[in-house]
DRENVOVEX-694096 format. One line per 2 residues: number of its first residue (from 0); their letters; for each residue z, y, x of N, C-alpha, C. Coordinates in steps of 0.02 Angstrom, whole numbers, always signed. Example, Ala and Ser with C-alpha at 12.3 -4.5 7.8 and 13.67 -1.06 7.14 Angstrom:
BEGIN
0> AS> +390,-284,+660,+390,-225,+615,+390,-165,+660  +354,-112,+642,+357,-53,+684,+394,+2,+645
***
This chain:
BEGIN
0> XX> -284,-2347,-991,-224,-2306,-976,-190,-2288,-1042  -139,-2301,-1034,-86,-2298,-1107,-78,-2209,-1113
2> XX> -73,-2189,-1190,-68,-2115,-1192,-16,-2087,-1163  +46,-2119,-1147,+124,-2106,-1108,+114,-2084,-1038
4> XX> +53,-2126,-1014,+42,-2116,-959,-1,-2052,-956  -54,-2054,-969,-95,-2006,-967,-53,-1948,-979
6> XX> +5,-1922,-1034,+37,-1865,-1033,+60,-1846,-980  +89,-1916,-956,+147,-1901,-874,+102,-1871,-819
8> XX> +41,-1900,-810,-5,-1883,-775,-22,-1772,-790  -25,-1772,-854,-51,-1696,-867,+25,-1655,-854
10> XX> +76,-1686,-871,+152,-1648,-859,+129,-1646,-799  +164,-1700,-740,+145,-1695,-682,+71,-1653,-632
12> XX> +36,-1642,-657,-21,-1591,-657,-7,-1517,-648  +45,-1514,-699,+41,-1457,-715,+83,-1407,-667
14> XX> +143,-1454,-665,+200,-1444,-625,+189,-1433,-559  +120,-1467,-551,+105,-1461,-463,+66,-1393,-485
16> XX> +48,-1380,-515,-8,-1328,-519,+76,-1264,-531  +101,-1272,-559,+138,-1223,-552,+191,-1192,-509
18> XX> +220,-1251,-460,+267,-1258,-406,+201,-1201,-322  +119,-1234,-330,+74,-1203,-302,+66,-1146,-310
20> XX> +49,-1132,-372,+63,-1053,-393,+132,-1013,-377  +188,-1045,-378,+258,-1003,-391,+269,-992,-313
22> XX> +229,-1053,-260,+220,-1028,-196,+197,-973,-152  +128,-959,-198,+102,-911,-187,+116,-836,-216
24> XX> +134,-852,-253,+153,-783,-284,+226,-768,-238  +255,-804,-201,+305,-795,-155,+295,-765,-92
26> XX> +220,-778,-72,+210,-741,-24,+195,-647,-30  +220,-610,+21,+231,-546,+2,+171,-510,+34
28> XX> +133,-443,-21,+93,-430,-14,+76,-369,+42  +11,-406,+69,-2,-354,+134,-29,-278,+99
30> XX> +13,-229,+119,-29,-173,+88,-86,-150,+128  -104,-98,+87,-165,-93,+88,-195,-29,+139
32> XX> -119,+10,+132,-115,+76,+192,-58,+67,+219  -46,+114,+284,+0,+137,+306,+22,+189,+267
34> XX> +88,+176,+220,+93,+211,+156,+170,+273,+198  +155,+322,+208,+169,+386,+211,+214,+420,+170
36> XX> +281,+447,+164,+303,+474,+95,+344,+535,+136  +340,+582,+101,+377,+626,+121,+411,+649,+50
38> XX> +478,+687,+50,+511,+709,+27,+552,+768,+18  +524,+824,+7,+558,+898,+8,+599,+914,-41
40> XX> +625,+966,-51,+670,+994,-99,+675,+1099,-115  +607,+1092,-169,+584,+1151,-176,+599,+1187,-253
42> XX> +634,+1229,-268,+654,+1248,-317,+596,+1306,-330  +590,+1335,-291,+546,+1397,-325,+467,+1355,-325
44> XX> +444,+1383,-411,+377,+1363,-426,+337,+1396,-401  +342,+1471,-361,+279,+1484,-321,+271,+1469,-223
46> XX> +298,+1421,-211,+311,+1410,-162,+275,+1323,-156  +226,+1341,-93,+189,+1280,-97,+235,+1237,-18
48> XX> +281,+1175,-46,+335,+1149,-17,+290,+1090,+18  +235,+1069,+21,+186,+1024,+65,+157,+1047,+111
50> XX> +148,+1115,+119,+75,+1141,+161,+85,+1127,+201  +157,+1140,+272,+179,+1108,+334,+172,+1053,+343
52> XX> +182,+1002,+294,+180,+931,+284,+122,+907,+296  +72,+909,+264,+5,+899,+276,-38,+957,+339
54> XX> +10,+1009,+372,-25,+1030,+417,-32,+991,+479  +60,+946,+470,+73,+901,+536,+41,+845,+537
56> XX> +15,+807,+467,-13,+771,+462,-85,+758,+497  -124,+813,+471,-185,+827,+512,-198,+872,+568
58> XX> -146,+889,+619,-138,+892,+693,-109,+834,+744  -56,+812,+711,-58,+733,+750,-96,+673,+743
60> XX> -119,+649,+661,-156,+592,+640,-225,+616,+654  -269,+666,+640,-322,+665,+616,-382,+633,+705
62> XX> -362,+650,+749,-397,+586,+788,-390,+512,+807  -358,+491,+764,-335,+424,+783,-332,+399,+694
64> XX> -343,+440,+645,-341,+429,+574,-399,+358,+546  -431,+361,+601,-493,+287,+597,-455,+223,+611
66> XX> -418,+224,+641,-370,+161,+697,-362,+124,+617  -316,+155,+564,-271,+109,+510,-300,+146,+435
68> XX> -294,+135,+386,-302,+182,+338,-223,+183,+324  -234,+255,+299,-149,+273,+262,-137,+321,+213
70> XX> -90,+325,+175,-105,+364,+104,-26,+425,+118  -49,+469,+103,+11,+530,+118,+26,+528,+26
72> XX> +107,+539,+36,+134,+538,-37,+190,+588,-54  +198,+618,-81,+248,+681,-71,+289,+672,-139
74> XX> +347,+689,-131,+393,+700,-201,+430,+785,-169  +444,+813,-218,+493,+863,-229,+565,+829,-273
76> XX> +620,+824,-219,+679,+812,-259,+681,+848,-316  +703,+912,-297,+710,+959,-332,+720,+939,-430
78> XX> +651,+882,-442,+630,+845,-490,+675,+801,-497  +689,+785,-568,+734,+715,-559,+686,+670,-562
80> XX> +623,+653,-554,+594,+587,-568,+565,+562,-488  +552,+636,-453,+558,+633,-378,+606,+602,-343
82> XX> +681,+643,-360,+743,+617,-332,+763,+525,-348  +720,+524,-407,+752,+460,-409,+712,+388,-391
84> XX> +627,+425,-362,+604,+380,-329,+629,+391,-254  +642,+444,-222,+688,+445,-170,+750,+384,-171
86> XX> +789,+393,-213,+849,+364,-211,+807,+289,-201  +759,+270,-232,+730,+198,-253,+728,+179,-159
88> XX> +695,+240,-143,+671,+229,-70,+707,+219,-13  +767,+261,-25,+824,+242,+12,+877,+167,+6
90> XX> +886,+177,-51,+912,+112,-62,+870,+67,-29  +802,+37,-21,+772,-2,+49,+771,+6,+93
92> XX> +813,+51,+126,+820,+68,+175,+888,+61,+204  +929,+52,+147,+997,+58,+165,+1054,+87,+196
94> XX> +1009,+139,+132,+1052,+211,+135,+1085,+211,+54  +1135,+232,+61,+1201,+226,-5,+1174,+297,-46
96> XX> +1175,+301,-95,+1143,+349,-157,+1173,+416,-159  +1242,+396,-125,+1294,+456,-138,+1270,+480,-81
98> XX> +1240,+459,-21,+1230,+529,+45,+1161,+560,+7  +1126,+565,-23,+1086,+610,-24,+1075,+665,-38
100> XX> +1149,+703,-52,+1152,+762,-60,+1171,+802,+6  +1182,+757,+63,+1204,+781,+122,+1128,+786,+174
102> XX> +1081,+753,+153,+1006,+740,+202,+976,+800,+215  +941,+805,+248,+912,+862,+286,+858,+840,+285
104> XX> +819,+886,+232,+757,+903,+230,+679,+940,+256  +648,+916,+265,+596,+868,+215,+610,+798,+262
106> XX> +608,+737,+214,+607,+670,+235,+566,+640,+246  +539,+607,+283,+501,+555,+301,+496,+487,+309
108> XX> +462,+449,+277,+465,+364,+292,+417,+324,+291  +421,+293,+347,+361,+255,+362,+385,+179,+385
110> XX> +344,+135,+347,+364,+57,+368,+418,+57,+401  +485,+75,+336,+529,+37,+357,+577,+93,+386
112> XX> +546,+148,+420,+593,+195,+455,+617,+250,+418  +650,+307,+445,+668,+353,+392,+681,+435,+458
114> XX> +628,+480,+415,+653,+521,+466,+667,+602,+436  +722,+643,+487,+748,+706,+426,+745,+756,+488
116> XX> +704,+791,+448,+696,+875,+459,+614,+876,+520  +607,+929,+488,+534,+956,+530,+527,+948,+576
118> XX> +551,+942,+620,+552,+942,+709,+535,+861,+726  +597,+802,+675,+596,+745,+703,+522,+715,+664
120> XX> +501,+745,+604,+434,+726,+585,+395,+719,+627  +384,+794,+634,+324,+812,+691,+325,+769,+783
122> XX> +386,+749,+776,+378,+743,+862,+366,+658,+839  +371,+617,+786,+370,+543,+776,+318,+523,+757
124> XX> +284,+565,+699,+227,+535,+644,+183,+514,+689  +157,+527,+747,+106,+476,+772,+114,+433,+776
126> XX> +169,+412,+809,+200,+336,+850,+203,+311,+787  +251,+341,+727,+259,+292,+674,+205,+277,+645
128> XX> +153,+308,+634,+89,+279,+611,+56,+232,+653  +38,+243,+684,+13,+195,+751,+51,+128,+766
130> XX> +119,+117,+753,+148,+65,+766,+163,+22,+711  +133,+62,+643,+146,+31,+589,+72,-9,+568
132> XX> +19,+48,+585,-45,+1,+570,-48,-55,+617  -13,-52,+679,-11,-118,+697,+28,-166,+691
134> XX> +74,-140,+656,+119,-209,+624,+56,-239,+588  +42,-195,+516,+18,-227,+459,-52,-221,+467
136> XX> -97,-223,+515,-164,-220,+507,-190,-284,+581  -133,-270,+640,-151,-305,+687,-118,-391,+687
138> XX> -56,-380,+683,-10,-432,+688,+12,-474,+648  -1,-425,+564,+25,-433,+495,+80,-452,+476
140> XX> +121,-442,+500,+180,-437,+508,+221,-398,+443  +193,-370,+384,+215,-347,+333,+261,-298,+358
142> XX> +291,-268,+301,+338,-182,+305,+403,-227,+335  +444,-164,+380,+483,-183,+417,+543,-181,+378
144> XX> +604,-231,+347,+630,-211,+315,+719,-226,+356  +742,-130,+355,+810,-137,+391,+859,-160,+377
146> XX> +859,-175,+310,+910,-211,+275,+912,-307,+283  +880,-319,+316,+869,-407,+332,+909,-397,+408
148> XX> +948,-452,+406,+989,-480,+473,+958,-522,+513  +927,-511,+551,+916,-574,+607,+936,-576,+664
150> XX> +943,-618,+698,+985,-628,+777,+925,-635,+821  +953,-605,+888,+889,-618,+927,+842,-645,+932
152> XX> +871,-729,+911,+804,-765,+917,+748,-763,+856  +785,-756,+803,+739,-736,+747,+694,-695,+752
154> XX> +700,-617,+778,+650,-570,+791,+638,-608,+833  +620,-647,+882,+571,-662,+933,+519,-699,+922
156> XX> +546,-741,+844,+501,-788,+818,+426,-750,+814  +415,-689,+812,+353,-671,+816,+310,-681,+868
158> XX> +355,-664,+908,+323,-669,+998,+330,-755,+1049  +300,-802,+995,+304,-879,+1033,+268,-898,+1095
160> XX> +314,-905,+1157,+285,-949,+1203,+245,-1007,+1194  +190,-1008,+1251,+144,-1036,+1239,+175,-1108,+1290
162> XX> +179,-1177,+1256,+183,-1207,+1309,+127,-1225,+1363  +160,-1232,+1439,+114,-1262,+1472,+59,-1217,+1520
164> XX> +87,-1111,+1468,+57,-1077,+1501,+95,-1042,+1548  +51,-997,+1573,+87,-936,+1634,+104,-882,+1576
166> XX> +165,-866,+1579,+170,-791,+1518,+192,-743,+1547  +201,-696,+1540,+219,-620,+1531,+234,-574,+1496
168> XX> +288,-565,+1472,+296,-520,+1435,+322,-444,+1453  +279,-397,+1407,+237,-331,+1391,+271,-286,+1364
170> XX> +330,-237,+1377,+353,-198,+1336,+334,-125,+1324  +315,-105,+1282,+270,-51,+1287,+265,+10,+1210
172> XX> +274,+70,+1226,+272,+113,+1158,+186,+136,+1160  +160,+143,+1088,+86,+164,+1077,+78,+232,+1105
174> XX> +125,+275,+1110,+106,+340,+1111,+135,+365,+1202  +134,+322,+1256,+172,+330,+1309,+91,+326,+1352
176> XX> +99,+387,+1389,+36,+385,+1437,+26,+328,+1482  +78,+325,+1516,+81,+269,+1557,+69,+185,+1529
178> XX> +99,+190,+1481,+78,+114,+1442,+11,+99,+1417  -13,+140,+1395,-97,+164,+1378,-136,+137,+1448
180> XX> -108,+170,+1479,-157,+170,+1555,-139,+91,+1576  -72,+68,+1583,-64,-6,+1612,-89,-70,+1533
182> XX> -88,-35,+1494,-119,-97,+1441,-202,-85,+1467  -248,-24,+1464,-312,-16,+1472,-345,-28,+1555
184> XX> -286,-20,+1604,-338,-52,+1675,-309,-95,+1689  -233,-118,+1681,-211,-191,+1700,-209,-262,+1647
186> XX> -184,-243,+1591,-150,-315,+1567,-227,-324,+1538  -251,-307,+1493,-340,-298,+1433,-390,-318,+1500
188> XX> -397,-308,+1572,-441,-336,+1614,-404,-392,+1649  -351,-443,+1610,-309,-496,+1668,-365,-553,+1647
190> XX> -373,-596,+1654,-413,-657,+1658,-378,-706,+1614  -404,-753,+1549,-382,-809,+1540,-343,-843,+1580
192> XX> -385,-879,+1629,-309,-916,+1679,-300,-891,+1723  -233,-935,+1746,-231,-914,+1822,-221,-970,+1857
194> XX> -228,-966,+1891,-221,-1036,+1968,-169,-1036,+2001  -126,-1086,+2003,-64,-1090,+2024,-66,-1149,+2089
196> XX> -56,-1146,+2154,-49,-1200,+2186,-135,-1280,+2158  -184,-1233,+2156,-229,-1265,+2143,-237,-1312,+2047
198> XX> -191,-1287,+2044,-178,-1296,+1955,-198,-1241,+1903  -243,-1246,+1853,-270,-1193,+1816,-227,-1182,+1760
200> XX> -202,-1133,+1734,-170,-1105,+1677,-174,-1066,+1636  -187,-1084,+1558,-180,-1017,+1495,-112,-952,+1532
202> XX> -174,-892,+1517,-121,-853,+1532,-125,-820,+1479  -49,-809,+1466,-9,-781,+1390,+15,-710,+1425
204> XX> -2,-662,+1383,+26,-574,+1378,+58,-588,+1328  +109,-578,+1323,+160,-553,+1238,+163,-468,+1239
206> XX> +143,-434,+1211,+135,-370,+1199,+201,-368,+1147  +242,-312,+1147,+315,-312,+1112,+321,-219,+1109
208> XX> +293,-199,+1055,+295,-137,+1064,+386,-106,+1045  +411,-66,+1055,+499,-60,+1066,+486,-23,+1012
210> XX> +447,+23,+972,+457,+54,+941,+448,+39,+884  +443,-29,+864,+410,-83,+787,+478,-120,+774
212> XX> +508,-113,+719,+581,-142,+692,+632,-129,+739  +657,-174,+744,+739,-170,+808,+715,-218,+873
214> XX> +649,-218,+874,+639,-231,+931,+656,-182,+1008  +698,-137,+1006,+735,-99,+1041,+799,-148,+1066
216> XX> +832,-188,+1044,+850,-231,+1045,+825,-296,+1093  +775,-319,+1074,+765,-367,+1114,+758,-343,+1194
218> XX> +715,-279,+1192,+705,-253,+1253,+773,-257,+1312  +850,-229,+1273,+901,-221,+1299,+924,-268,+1305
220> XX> +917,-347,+1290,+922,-404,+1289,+917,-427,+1367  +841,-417,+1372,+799,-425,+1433,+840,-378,+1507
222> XX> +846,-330,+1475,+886,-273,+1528,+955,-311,+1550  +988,-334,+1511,+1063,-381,+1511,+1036,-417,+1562
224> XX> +993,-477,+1521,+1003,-545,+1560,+966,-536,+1638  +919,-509,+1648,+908,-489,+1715,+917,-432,+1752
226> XX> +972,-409,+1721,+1008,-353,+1758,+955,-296,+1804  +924,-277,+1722,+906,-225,+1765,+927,-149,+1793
228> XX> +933,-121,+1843,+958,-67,+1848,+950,+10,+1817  +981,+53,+1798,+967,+120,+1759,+897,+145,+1772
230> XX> +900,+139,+1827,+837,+186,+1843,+773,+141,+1840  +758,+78,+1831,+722,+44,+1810,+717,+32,+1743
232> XX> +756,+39,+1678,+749,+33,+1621,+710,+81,+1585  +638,+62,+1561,+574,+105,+1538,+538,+57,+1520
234> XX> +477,+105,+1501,+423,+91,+1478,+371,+107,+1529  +306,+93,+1543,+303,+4,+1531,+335,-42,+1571
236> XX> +344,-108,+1556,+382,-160,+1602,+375,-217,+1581  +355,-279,+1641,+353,-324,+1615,+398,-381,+1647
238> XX> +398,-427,+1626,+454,-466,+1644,+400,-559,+1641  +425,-597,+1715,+399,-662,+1716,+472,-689,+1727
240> XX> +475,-756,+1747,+496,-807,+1740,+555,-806,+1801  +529,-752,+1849,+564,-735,+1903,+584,-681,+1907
242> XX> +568,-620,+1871,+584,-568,+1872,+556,-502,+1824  +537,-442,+1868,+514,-383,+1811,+469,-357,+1854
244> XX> +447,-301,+1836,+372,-244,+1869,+390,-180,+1807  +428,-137,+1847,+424,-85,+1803,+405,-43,+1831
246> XX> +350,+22,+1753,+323,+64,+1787,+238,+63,+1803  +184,+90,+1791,+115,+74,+1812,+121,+46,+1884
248> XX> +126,+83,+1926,+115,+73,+1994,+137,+3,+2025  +201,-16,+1991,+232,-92,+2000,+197,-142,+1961
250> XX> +174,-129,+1894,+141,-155,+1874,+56,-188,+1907  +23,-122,+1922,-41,-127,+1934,-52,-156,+1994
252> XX> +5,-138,+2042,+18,-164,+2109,+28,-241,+2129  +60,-294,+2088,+103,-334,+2093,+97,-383,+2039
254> XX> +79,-367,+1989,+67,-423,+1944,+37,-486,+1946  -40,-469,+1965,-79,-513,+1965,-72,-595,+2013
256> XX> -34,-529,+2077,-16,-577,+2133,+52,-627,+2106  +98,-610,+2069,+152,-633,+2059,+144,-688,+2011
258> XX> +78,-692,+1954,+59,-718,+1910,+25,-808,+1963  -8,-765,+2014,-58,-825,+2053,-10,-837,+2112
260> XX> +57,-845,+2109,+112,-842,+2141,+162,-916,+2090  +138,-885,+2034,+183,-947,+1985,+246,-916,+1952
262> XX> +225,-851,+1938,+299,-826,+1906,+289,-801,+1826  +238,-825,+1815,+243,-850,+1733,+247,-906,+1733
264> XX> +266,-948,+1770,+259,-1028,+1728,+352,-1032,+1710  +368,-1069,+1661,+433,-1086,+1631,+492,-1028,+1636
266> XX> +430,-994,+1576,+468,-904,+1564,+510,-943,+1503  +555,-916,+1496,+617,-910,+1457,+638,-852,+1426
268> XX> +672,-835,+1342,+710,-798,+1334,+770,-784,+1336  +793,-710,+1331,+853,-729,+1331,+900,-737,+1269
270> XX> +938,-775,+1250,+982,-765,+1180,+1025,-717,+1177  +1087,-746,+1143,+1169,-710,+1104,+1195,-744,+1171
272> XX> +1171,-810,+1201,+1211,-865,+1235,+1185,-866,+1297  +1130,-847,+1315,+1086,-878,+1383,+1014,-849,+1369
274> XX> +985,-891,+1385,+915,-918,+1388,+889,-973,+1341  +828,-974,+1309,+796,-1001,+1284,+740,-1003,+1291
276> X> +686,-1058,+1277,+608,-1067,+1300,+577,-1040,+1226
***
C-alpha cells in the first residue's frame, strides 16, 4: 500500500470518526430530574421569600415524590444575577425580556411550562410534575420546548399507529380521578389481542396525556373531526375507528365489546386536511 494511500485511508478515518461523534453530540441530553424553578421577588433581607414555596412543594409532591426524581431551584429577582437567569428562562419560553417587569409573582416552570402567582402554583405543581416525569423518564421525550412549530401531524409523530393492529386512542390528564380509575380497571387489564370475526389482533392503547406540550390541540382536533358534542368533550375519552366512549362508565361499559366488534381496526388521524393513517 502506497503512503498516499494509507494517509487517505487515516484522513478518511478520521472524518468518519468525527461526522460519528458530531452526531452524537447532536443528540440532546436527557436530564436527570424533573428540574423545578421558581422565581420570587424579595427585597427585604429578613424575610424568608421560599418558605411557601417549598411548603407547596412538600404538600402536593411529597407522596408521589418516588414516581420521578426532581430538583427544586429558587432565584430571588430582586438580584440581578437571579433576574437575569430568569430572563435566560423566559426567553425559552418565549416570553420577550421587556414583560418582566409586568409578571406576577412568584413564578414557576416546569418542562417547558410557565406559571404566575401562588394560587396557579399550588393548584398545577402536581400535574406539572407528574406529566413531566413522564415525558422524560417514561416516554423520553426530552423538555417540552414552546418555542418549536409543529403541525398536527408532527406532534402525533410520537403517538404511531401500529399497522395491522386494533387501536385506540386514550386521552387522559395524570391528576383526574376518573382517568386514574379508567387507565387502572379498564385500559392496564385490556388483553394483547383481540378477535375480530375469528381473526386475532395486536391491540394498540395510545395513551395521549392533554396536559404534556400542545397536545391540547390534538385532543380538539379529534373533537372537530368527529364532531363531538359540548357535553361530551372531557376527560377520559377514547376514540376507535368508528367512533368515541366518553367518560368511565362509557368507557368501562362499551369498549371492550366495540374493540371485539372491529372498531379499532383502520383507525385514522385526523389532520389540517382530513384524515391520516
Amino acid at each position: 500500500m502506497t503512503n498516499m494511500r494509507k494517509v487517505f485511508i487515516c484522513f478518511f478515518s478520521m472524518l468518519l470518526w468525527f461526522g460519528l461523534s458530531g452526531c452524537a453530540e447532536a443528540e440532546p441530553e436527557q436530564p436527570e430530574n424533573v428540574e423545578i424553578h421558581f422565581f420570587y421577588n424579595q427585597p427585604c433581607a429578613s424575610c424568608d421569600g421560599t418558605k411557601e414555596l417549598f411548603e407547596i412543594v412538600s404538600e402536593e409532591l411529597d407522596d408521589v415524590s418516588e414516581l420521578y426524581p426532581y430538583m427544586v431551584s429558587v432565584y430571588n429577582v430582586f438580584r440581578k444575577e437571579d433576574a437575569q437567569i430568569r430572563d435566560s428562562e423566559l426567553k425559552k419560553l418565549g416570553f420577550q425580556e421587556e414583560l418582566a417587569g409586568s409578571l406576577t409573582y412568584p413564578i414557576m416552570t416546569v418542562n417547558g411550562n410557565i406559571y404566575f402567582g401562588t394560587d396557579s402554583i399550588r393548584s398545577s405543581i402536581r400535574e406539572a410534575y407528574l406529566t413531566a416525569g413522564e415525558d422524560l423518564f417514561v416516554y423520553g421525550r426530552g423538555v417540552y420546548d414552546p418555542t418549536k412549530n409543529e403541525t398536527l401531524k408532527q406532534q402525533l409523530e410520537d403517538y404511531k399507529l401500529e399497522k395491522g393492529s386494533s387501536s385506540v386512542v386514550y386521552f387522559y390528564r395524570t391528576v383526574c380521578e376518573e382517568c386514574i380509575r379508567t387507565s387502572g380497571e379498564v385500559l392496564d387489564l385490556f388483553p394483547d389481542t383481540v378477535v375480530v370475526d375469528g381473526v386475532s389482533y395486536p391491540q394498540q392503547i395510545i395513551r395521549i396525556n392533554t396536559r404534556s406540550g400542545r397536545n391540547t390541540e390534538i385532543l380538539q382536533a379529534f373533537f372537530e373531526m368527529y364532531e363531538v358534542p359540548l357535553e361530551d368533550q372531557m376527560v377520559p375519552i377514547v376514540f376507535t375507528a368508528r367512533g368515541y366512549l366518553a367518560g368511565y362508565e362509557a368507557i368501562s361499559s362499551g369498549l371492550y365489546t366495540e374493540m371485539e366488534q372491529g372498531a379499532g381496526l383502520g383507525m385514522k388521524y385526523p389532520s389540517e386536511k382530513g384524515f391520516f393513517k
